[in-house]
N, C-alpha and C positions, 0 to 999 in steps of 0.2 A: 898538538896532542894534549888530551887532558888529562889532566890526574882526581883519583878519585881519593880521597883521604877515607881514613874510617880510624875513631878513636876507640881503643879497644882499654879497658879499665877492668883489673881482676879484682876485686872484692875478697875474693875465698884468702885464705892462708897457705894454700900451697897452688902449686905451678900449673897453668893451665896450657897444655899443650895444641898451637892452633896449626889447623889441616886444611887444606883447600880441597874442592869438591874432587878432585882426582887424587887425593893423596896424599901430596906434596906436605912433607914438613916446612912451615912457613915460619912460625916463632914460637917462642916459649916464653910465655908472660908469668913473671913470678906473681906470687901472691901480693898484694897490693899495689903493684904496679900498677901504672895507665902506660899507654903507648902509643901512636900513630901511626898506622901501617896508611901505605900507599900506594894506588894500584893504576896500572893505564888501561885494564880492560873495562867495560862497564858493566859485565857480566861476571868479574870476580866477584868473590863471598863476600871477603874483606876489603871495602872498599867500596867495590862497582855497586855493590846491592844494598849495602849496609854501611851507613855514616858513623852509624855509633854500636858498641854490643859490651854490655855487663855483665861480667861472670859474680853472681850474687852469694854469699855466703851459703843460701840454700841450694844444693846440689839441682834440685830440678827447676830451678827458676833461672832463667838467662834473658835479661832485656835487650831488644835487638829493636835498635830505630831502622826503619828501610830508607832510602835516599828516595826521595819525592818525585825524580826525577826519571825513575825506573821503573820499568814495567815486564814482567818477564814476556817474552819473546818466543814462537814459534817459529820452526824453520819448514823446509820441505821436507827432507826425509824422516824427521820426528815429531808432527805440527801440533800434536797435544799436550798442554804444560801442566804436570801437577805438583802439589807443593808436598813436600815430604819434609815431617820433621820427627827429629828420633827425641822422644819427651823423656822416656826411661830406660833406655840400654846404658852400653859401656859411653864412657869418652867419647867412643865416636863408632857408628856402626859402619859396614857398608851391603851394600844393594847393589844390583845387576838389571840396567832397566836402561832404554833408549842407546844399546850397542855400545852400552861401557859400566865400568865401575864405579860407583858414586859412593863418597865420602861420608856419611853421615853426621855433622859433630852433633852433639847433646844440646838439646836448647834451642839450635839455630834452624833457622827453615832454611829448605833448600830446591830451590826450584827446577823439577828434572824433566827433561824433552822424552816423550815417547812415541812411539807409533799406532795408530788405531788397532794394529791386530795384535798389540801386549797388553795383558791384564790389568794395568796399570791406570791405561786408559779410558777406563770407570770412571775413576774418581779423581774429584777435584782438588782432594786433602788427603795426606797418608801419616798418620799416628805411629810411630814405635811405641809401646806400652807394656808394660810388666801386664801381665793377668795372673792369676793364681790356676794352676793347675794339681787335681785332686788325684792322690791313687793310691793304693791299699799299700800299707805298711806289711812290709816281708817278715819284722821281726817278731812285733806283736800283730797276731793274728786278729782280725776281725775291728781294727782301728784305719783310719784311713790318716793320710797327711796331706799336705801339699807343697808344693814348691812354686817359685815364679817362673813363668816361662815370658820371652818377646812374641807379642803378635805386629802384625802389620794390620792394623785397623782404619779402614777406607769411608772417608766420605763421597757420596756419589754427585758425581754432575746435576745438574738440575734436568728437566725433562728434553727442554729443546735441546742443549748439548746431546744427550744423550739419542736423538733421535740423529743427529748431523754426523753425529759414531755412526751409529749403526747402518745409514747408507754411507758413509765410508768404505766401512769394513765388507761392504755387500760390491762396490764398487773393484776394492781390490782382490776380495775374493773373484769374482770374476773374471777383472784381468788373468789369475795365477789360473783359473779353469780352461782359458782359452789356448786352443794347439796352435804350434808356430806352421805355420801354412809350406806347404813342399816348394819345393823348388822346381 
């Protein structure tokens, strides 16, 4: 069995609290600590995918080395992988995509399995992002303000991906059109 090491170093001044892609509280790295977590799956965050990751004094900057050795992974029932990373929400967001809940931390990618008929399956890359959004001031009349809202901002496959979707999804729509024959 191998072990996957991953040295993890907070920078910041206060406590970085780390989650694995379902959840799981895993540790709490105080501020300038370094530490070594170690993992036996090859697909955990910390560890399996990632050798090294930096929590930097600047809140939206996290250096994250991936293990050279990794590659993310398609299965059967979810075989399209896209990389979702939350660049400006909370700590850590989560997402509802490939028949579970997904952990988002801040800074880190995370690479999540879907299936050709989820939304998701567009794109190649998914953004978490502050945007500004505008709307008219109730107190003072005739001023507008704004506030930040999260989007989920998608880069898309390239063309031939995009073409290997769509007879997919043409493929299993049809199975789900077709009637189970009598008996």
């Amino acid at each position: 069995m191998e072990i996957y090491p991953c040295r993890i170093k907070n920078e910041r001044i206060i406590p970085v609290r780390l989650k694995d892609a379902d959840g799981h509280l895993i540790e709490i790295v105080m501020g300038g600590q370094e530490i070594v977590l170690e993992a036996l799956d090859e697909d955990a965050l910390f560890g399996g995918i990632y050798e090294q990751i930096i929590f930097t004094p600047d809140w939206e900057d996290v250096k994250c080395t991936q293990r050279h050795s990794w590659a993310p992974k398609a299965n059967k029932e979810y075989p399209w992988v896209v990389e979702v990373i939350n660049l400006q929400g909370l700590e850590w967001e989560t997402r509802f995509a490939g028949g579970r809940e997904w952990t988002l931390p801040c800074g880190i990618p995370v690479f999540v399995n879907v299936s050709a008929l989820e939304p998701w399956a567009r794109f190649r890359r998914i953004e978490i992002k502050k945007v500004p959004e505008t709307f008219e001031d109730k107190v003072a009349t005739g001023f507008w303000d704004f506030r930040m809202r999260l989007e989920d901002v998608g880069t898309l496959r390239s063309e031939k991906e995009l073409e290997a979707l769509s007879e997919e999804i043409e493929r299993l729509e049809g199975k789900a059109r077709q009637k189970p024959k009598a008996l």
